[in-house]
C-alpha positions as CSV (number, residue, x, y, z in Angstrom):
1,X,-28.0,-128.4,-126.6
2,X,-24.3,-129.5,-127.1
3,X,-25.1,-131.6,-130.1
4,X,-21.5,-133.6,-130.7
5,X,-18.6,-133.5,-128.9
6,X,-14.9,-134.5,-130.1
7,X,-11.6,-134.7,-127.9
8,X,-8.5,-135.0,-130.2
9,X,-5.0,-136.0,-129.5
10,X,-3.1,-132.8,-130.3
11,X,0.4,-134.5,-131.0
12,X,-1.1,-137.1,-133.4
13,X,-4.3,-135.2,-134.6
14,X,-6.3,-138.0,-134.1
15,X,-10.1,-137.7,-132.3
16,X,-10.1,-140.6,-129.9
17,X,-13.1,-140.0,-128.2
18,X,-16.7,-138.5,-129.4
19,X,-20.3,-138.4,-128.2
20,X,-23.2,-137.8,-129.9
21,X,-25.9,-135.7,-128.1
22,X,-27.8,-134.4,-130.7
23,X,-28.5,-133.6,-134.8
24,X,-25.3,-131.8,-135.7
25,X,-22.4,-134.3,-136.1
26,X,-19.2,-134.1,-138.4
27,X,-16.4,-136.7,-140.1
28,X,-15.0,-137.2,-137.1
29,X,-11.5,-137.3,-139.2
30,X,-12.1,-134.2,-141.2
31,X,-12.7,-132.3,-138.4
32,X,-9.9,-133.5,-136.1
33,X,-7.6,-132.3,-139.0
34,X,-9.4,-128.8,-139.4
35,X,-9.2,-128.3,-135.4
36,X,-5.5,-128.8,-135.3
37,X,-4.1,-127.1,-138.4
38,X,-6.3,-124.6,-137.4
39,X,-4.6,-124.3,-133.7
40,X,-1.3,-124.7,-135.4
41,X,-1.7,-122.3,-137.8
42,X,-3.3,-120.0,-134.9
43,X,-0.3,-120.2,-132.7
44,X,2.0,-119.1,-135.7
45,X,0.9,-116.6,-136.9
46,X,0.4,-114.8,-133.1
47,X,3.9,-116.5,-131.3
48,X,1.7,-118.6,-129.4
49,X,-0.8,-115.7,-128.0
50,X,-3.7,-115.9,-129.6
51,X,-6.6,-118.6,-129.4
52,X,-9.8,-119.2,-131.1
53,X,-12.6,-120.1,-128.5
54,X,-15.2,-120.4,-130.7
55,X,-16.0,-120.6,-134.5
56,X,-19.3,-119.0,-135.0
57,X,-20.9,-121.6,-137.9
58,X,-24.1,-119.2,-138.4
59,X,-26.6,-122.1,-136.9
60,X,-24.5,-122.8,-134.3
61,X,-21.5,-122.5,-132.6
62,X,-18.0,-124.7,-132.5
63,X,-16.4,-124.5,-129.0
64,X,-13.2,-125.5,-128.6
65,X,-10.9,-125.8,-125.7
66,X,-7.1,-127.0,-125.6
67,X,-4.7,-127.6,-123.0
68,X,-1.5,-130.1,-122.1
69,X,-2.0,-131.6,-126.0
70,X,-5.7,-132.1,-125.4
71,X,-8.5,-130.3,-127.3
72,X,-12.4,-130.7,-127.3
73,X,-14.3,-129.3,-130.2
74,X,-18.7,-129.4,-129.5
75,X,-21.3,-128.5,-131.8
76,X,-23.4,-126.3,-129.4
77,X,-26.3,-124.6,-130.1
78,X,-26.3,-120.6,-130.5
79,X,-29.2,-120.2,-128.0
80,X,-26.6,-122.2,-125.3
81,X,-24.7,-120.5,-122.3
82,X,-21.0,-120.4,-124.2
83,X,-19.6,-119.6,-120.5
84,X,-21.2,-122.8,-119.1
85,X,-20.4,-125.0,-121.9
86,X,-17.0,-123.6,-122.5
87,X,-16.0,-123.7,-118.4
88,X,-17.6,-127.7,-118.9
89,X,-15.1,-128.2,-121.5
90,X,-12.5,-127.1,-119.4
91,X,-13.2,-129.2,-116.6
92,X,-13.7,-132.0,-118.9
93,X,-10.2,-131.8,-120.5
94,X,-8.3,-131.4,-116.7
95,X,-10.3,-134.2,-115.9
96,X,-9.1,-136.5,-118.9
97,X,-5.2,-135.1,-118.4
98,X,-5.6,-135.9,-114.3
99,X,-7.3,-139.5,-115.2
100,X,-5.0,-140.7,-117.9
101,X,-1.5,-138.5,-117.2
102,X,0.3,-142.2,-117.3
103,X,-1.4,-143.8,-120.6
104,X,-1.0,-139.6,-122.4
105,X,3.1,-140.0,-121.6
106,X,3.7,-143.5,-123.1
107,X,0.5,-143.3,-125.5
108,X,1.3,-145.2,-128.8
109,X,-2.3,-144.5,-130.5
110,X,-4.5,-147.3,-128.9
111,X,-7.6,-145.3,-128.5
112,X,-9.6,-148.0,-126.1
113,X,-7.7,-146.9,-123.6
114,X,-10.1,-143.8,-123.1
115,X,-13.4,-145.9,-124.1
116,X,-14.4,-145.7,-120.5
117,X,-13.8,-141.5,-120.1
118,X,-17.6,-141.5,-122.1
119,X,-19.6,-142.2,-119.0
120,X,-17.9,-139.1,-117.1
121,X,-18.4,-137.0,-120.5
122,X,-22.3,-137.7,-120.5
123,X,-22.1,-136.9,-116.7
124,X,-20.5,-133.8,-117.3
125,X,-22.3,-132.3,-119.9
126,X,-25.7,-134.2,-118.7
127,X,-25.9,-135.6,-122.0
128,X,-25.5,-132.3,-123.8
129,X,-28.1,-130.5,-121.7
130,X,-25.4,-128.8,-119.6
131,X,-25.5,-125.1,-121.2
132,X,-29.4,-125.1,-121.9
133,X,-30.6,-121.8,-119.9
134,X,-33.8,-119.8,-121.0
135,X,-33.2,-117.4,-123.7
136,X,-35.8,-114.5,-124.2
137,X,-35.4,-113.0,-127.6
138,X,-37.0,-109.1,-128.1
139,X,-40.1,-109.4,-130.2
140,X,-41.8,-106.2,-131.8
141,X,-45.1,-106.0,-130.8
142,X,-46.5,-103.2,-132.8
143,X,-45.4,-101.9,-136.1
144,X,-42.9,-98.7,-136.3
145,X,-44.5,-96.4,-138.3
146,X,-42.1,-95.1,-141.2
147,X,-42.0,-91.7,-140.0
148,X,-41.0,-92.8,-136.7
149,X,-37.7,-90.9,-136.4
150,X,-39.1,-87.3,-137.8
151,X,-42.3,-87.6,-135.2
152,X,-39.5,-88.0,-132.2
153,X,-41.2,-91.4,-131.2
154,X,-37.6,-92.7,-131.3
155,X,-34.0,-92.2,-132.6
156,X,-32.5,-93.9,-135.9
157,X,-30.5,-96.6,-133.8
158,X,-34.0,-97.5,-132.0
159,X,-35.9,-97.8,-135.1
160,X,-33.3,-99.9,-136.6
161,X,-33.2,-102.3,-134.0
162,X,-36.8,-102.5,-133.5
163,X,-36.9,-103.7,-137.4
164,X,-34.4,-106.6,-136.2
165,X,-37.0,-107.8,-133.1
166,X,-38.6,-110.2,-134.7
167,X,-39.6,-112.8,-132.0
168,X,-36.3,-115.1,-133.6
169,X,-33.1,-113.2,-133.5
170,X,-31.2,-113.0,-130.5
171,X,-29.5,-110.1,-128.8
172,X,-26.0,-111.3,-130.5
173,X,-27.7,-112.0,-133.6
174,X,-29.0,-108.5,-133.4
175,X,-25.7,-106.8,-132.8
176,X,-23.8,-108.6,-135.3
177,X,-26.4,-107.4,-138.2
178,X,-26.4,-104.0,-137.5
179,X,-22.6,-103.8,-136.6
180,X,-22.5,-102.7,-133.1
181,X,-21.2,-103.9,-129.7
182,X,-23.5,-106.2,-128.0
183,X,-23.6,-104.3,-124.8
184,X,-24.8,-101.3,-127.2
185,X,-27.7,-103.5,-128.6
186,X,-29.0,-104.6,-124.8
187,X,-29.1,-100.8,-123.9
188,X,-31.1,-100.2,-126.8
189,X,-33.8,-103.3,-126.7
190,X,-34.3,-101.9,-123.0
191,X,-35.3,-98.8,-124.2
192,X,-37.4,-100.0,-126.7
193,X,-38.8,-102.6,-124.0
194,X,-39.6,-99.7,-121.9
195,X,-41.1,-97.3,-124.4
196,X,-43.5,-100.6,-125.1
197,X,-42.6,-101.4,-128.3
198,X,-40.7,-104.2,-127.5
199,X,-41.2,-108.2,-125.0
200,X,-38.7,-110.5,-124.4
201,X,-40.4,-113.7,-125.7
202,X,-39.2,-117.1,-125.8
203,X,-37.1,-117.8,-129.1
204,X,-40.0,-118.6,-132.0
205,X,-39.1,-121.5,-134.0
């Protein structure tokens, strides 16, 4: 679920437009002003290289996508397709540059003039919906014994995965505990998955 979703003004730092999808919102404001000294301070420090896709807030994830002096920031959830919601966001920014090109070049900070951009926004992103995919999480489904490792049932890296498969945490949840590469992680949970210590289960709440 795409829970909020802000486009801001990059010149003047102002959010004009924001939907509200689902139960994560913010100061619309506040995080307008975050977003752009934060892209500002981005392009400094890396001559204009480097860009932040997405701020990982632990619950959930901050998107953001800029282009031509436009940027939208959404509060999406972790278990969401980031390639589907952030290739959305792209499309949705285009879209608002192609539809008001004319008002963006002579703009003097009258936000109404993009009131009527919220109907193609809930279209878009199908009220937030858009990125919503099934997402199995690996689940333990019996206990490692201790001695695991020294009776050759499995490797170090396996058992301390398996630990990690507890019906909640995701594959990218996984990896980022333990410190290693994602693709690593999925190698690994197939094995286990294999050897039958591990199912793919639906995320448990």
């Amino acid at each position: 679920m795409i829970h909020s979703i802000y486009l801001i003004i990059a010149s003047s730092g102002l959010c004009v437009l924001s939907r509200r999808y689902g139960e994560i919102t913010f100061d619309e404001d506040l995080i307008a002003g975050f977003l752009t000294a934060l892209k500002d301070f981005t392009t400094e420090v890396t001559a204009g290289r480097g860009v932040i896709r997405i701020i990982d807030m632990k619950e959930y994830n901050v998107i953001l996508v800029f282009r031509e002096g436009v940027m939208l920031a959404a509060a999406a959830d972790k278990l969401d397709d980031k390639n589907i919601a952030m290739n959305s966001l792209e499309i949705l920014v285009q879209t608002f540059n192609e539809k008001y090109q004319d008002e963006l070049a002579k703009w003097m900070g009258n936000v109404s003039v993009f009131e009527d951009f919220s109907e193609i926004m809930d279209g878009q992103l199908k009220n937030g919906e858009i990125a919503e995919v099934p997402i199995k999480v690996p689940k333990l489904i019996k206990k490692i014994p201790k001695m695991a490792v020294k009776m050759g049932l499995m490797d170090e890296i396996l058992s301390k995965i398996g630990k990690f498969c507890d019906g909640k945490r995701t594959i990218e949840d996984i990896a980022e505990e333990i410190g290693m590469p994602e693709d690593e992680v999925i190698i690994k949970v197939d094995d286990l998955e294999q050897m039958g210590w591990v199912e793919m289960v639906d995320p448990e709440e």
